[in-house]
N, C-alpha and C positions, 0 to 999 in steps of 0.2 A: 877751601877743603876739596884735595882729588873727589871726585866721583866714581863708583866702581858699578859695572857691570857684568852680570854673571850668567853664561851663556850655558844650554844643554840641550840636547840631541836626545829624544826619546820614542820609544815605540811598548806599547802596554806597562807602563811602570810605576800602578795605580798603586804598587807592595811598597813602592822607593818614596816616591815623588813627594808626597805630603812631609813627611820627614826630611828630607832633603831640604826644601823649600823653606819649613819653618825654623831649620838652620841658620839662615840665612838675615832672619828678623834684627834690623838693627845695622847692618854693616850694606847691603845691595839698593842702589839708589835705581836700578832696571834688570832686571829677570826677563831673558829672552830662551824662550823654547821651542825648537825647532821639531818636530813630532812627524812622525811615520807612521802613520795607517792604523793609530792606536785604537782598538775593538772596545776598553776597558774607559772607566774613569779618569786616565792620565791628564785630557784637554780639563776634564771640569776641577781639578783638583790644581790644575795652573793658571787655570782663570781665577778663584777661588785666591790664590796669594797674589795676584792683581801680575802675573807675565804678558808679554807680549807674545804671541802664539803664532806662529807660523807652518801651516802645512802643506807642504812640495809633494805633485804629485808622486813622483819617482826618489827612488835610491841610490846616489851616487857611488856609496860607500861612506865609510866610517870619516877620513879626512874632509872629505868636499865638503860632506854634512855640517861636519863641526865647524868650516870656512863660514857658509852660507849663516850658521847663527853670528857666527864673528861680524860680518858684515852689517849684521843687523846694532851690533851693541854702538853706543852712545857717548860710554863714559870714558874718563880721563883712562883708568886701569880697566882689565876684565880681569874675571877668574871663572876658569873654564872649571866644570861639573860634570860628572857622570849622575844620573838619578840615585844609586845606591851608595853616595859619597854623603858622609856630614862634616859639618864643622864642629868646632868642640867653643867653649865660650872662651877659651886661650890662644886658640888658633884664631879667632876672630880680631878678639885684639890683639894680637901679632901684625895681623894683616893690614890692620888699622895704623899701626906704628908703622908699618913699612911702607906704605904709599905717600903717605904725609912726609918722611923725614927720611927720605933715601931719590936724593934728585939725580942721582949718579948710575942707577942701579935698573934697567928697565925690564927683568924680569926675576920672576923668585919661583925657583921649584922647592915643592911643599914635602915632607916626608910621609907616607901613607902606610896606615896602620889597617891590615886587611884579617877579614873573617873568613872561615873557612870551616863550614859545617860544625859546628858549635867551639870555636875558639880563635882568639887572634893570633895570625903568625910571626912568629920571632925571628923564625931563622927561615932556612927553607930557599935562601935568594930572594923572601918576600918582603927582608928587613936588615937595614932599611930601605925603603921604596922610594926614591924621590923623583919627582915627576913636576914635568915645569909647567904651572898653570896659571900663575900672575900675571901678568905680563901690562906693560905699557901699551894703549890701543896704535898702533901704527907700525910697531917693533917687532910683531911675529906676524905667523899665520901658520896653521896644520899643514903638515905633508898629504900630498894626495893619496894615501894607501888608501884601499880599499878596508884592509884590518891592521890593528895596530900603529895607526895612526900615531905622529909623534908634534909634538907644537916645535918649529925651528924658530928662536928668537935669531934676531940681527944683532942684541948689544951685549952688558953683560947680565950676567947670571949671578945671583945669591941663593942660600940657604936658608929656608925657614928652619926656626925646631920645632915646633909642635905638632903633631903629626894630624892630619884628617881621617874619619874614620869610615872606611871603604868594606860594605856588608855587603864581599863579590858572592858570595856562595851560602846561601842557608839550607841548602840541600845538597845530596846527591844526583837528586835528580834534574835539578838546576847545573852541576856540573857536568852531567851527557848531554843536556840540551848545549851549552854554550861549545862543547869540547866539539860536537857533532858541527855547529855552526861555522867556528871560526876556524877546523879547522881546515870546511870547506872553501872557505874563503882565502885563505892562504895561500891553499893549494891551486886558486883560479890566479892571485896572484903574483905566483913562482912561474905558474903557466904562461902569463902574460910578458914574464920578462925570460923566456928563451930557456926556462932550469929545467933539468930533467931531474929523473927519480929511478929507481930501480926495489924491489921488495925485500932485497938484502938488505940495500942504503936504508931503508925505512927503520927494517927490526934492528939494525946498529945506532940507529938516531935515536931511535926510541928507548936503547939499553941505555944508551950515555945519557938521556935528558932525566932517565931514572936516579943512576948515579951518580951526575953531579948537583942534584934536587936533594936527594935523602943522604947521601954520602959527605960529598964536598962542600954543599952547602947548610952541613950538617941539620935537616931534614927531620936527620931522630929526636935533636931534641925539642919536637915539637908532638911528639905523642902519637898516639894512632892516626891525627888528621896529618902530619907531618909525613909518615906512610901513607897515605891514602891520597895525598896531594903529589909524593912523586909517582906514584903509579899513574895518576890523571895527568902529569908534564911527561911523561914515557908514553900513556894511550895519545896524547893528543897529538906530540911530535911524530908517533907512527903514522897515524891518521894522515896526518898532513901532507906525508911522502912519499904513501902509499895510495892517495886519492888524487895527488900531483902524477903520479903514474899511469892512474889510470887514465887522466886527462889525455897523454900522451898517448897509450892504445888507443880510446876513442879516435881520437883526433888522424889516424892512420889507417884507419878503415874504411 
């Protein structure tokens, strides 16, 4: 019988992690967590469901990080985790079919069913969400980004159906922290590969990520969070190309 281990990157995720983890009961033969500088209960709640725990002193970014626990896993398969991610007990055994009787197949992206300050998104471009995180141990590795990191496998790709259930947002004010965070980090990343920006480019980026969030990707019919989540993909895209700009005056002073 394959072996599967399950890899995650965390820093204070004392709200996620228990849940997470006891997702996981019954299908992870190794839980490896790779942990930043966590203030909160995050290590004793991964020790607690018996992970392997690793903490680096420094911050690579989002990809290297997620490498570094990769390297650490063991088994025949992994399945890569965010803290605020579950499995459902269908998805489990899904996963359980597919490693065992798919010799052909070395990686499977999963469809992801996302919350959003009191509700799951349907449309919005949030659904369906499928994101590759199965994978054969040998056949991928994360991209180096810094944010938005992405798994590039080598072989092919299948479809799970069952979706995992990803609780990105229980607040609003979870939504300025993250929108604030990533979208500085983007902006160090666009800076790093030669992009410029200008403050028109920005309020025009940020128009259209409104418009094709609550418009095209019909947005409305997902209610007030449906509005209120493209407002936050129009603030964050602003953000981003407007704090890429400034990198650039900085940088010419």
């Amino acid at each position: 019988m394959p072996t599967l281990s399950v890899i995650l990157i965390t820093r204070n995720e004392e709200a996620n992690l228990d849940a997470c983890l006891a997702s996981l009961e019954g299908i992870a033969q190794q839980i490896v967590v790779v942990d930043t500088n966590s203030a909160d209960r995050t290590l004793e709640i991964a020790q607690k469901h018996g992970a392997l725990i690793v903490s680096p002193p420094d911050w690579p970014g989002f990809g290297p990080q997620k490498n570094r626990a990769l390297a650490l896993a063991t088994g025949e398969w992994v399945l890569s985790l965010d803290a605020d991610e579950r499995l459902t007990p269908s998805l489990k055994s899904e996963i359980l079919t597919a490693i065992n009787h798919n010799a052909h197949i070395d990686c499977f992206a999963i469809p992801r069913l996302s919350w959003y300050c009191g509700r799951f998104i349907r449309h919005s471009g949030w659904s369906p969400d499928y994101v590759d995180r199965l994978f054969r141990r040998g056949t991928a590795r994360f991209s180096d980004d810094l944010v938005h990191e992405r798994l590039v496998p080598n072989g092919s790709v299948a479809k799970l159906k069952n979706p995992m259930l990803h609780y990105s947002f229980m607040n609003y004010s979870q939504v300025l922290e993250k929108l604030n965070r990533y979208s500085t980090a983007s902006a160090e990343q666009a800076f790093a590969k030669g992009k410029t920006s200008h403050p028109l480019k920005a309020v025009l980026h940020g128009i259209w990520a409104f418009i094709r969030t609550y418009i095209i990707r019909a947005g409305f019919l997902d209610g007030a969070q449906g509005f209120a989540l493209a407002i936050s993909n129009g603030q964050g895209t602003y953000y981003r190309y407007i704090k890429l700009w400034q990198l650039h005056q900085d940088a010419e002073k």
